[in-house]
N, C-alpha and C positions, 0 to 999 in steps of 0.2 A: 382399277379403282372404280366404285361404284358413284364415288361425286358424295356422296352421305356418310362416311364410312372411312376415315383417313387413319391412318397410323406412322408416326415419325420417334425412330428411338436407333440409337448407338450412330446417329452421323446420316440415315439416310431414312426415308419409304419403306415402309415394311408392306406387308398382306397385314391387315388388320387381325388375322386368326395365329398370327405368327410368334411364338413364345418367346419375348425380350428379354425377362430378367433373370438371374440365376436364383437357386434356390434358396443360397445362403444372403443374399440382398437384404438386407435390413429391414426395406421397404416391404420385401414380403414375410421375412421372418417374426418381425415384432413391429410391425404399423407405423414404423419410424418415417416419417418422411412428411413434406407439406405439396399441398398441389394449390392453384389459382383456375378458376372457370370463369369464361369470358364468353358471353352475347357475341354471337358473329353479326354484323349491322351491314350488309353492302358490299361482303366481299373481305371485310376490318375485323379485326376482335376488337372490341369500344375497351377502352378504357384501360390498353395496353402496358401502359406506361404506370398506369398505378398500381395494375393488378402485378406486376414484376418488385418494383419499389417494395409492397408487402410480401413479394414472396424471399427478396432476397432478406427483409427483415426479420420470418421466421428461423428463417434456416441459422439466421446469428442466434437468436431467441434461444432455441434449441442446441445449440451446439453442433451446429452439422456443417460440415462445409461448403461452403457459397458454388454459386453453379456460375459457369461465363453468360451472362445477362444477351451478351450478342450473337451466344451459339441458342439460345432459346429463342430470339426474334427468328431466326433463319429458319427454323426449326418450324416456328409460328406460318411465316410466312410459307414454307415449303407444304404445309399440311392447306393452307387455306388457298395454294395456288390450286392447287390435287383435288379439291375437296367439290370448287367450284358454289354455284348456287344453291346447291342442296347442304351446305351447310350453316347451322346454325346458333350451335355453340360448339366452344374450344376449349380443352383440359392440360393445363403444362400439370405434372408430377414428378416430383425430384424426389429422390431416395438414396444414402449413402453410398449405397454400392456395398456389391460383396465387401467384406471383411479383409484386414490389408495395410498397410501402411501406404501403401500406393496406389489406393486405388479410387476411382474417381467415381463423383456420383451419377447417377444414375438419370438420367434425364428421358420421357417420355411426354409426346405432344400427343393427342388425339381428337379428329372432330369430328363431330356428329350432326344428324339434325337437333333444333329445338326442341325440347318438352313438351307435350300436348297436356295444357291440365284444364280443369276446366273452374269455377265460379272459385274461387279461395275459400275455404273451406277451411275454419281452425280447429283442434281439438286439443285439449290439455292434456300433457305427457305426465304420468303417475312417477316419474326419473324426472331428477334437476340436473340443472349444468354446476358443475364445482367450479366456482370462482376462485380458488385456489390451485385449482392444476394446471401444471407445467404448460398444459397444451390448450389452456383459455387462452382466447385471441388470435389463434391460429388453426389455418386452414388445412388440420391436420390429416395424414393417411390413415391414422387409428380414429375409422368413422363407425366403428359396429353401433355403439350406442345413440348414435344420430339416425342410424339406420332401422334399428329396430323400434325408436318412438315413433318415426315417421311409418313406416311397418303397423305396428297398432292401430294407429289414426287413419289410416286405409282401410284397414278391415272392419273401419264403423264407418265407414265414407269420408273421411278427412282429406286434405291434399297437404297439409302442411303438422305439422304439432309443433306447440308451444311449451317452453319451459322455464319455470321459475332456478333462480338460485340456491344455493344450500342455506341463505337467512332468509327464505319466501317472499323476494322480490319478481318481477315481471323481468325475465333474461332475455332468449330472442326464442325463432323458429328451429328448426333442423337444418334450413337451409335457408336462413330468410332474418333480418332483423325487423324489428314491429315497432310498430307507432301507435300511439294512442291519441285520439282526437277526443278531448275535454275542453267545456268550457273557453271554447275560441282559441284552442292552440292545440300544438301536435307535437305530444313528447313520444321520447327511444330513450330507451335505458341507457345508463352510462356504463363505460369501459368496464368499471370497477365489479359488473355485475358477471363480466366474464364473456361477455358477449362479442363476437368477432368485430373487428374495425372494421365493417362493411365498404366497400367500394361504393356500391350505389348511397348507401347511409352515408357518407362524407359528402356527398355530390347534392343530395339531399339539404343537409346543412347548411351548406356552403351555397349554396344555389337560392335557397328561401330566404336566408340572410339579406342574401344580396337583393332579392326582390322585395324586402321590407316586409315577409312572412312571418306570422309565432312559431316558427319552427324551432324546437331546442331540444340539448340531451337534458333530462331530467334529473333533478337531484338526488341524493341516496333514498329518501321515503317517499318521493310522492309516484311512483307505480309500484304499488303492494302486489303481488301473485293474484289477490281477491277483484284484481281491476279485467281479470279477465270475464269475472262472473259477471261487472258491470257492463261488458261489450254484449254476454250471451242476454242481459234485461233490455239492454238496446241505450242505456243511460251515456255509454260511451262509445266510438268508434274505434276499431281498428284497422289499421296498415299493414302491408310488410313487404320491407325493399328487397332486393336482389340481381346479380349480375344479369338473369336468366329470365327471370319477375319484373326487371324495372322498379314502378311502383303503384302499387296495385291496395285498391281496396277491398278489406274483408266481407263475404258477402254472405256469410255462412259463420255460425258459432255452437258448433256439439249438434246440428241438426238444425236449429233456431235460423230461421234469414232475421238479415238484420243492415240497416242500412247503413250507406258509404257517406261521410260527412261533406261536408262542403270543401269547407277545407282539404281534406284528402284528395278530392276531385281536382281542386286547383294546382296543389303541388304534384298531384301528377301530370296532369295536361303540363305544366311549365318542365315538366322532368322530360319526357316526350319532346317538347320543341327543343329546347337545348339539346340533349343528344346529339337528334337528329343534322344538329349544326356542329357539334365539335364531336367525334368521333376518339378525340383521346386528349379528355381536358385534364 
């Protein structure tokens, strides 16, 4: 093992190069399947316990069958004993499994280092998220289209893309839910937009609440798709949370800088300290 580089699938350590799933696997024949990404913090994947709670949620959602929740800890922990310091985030993947009446799903852990990205950098994706499909709200394997908007928005210098809903609301990132600072408070789009039930977005919430911050989910009209235009004039700021991200202010808009609000600044510095003290609240 290289300490950066870990692989855990069918019960043990794999070689990271080593072919785990079969070909008729669900998970690789039609994108069936949900996975969870976790921030490695100190040795810990943060926020364990929530990121498993949503994942055994999709696989109900979906219709798939539940994974044992205690052979994934094992799992977890075996990859980040392996993995050592050089690891920085963790990937659980679940997938039906071959085709069968008997047969069980498909479980794979892997860690890696961190992400290198650099200043946040948004760009508007020309594709919306369908707040109608099956696979809104979940952190599903069928990522092609997550992939190729974030794909676009690289090739003009992007690090994130953003997308509206199919009625031209403010949806989330690729990989990232967003906030918008207006007017002395900081909204995120609601559920109902299709937008993943973000880990760090709950913590967020939950966490400003409680330190008597305007942090809220927004109502159905007031982040219009056009609220991005106002972040790229500078009239408004953007956020955007993530397992991997934290919480991080926009510093970049289609090329444009543009500055990080106050507010923003605050709910992160308070996202950072808490963490750092509960490692799986």
């Amino acid at each position: 093992m290289t300490g950066v580089d870990v692989l855990w699938a069918g019960g043990w350590l794999r070689d990271p190069a080593e072919p785990v799933l079969r070909g008729d696997d669900a998970g690789f024949a039609t994108g069936l399947g949900v996975f969870e990404t976790c921030a490695v913090v100190g040795g810990r994947a943060f926020a364990l316990t929530r990121h498993l709670h949503r994942l055994a949620a999709s696989l109900a959602a979906l219709g798939l069958p539940p994974v044992d929740l205690d052979e994934v800890r094992a799992a977890v922990a075996a990859v980040l004993d392996a993995g050592g310091d050089g690891l920085g985030r963790l990937r659980v993947t679940v997938s039906p499994g071959a085709p069968g009446g008997h047969a069980r799903p498909s479980l794979v852990v892997t860690g890696g280092p961190a992400p290198v990205r650099g200043a946040p950098h948004v760009v508007r994706s020309p594709w919306v998220r369908n707040e109608r499909s099956p696979l809104a709200g979940h952190k599903s394997t069928s990522y092609a289209a997550d992939a190729l908007a974030l794909a676009a928005a690289v090739r003009v210098g992007g690090n994130e893309a953003l997308l509206a809903d199919t009625r031209g609301a403010l949806c989330e990132g690729t990989g990232s839910n967003v906030f918008v600072e207006r007017d002395g408070e900081l909204l995120t789009p609601g559920l109902a937009t299709g937008c993943l039930p973000g880990v760090t977005r709950a913590l967020v919430l939950a966490w400003s609440a409680e330190a008597g911050l305007p942090v809220r989910e927004a109502g159905p009209d007031e982040l219009p798709w056009t609220v991005v235009e106002d972040a790229r004039q500078g009239r408004v700021g953007l956020a955007l949370t993530g397992s991997l991200r934290g919480v991080v202010g926009v510093e970049v808009v289609e090329g444009v800088a543009v500055p990080v609000g106050p507010l923003t600044a605050e709910v992160a510095r308070r996202f950072r300290a808490r963490a750092a003290d509960d490692l799986d609240p």
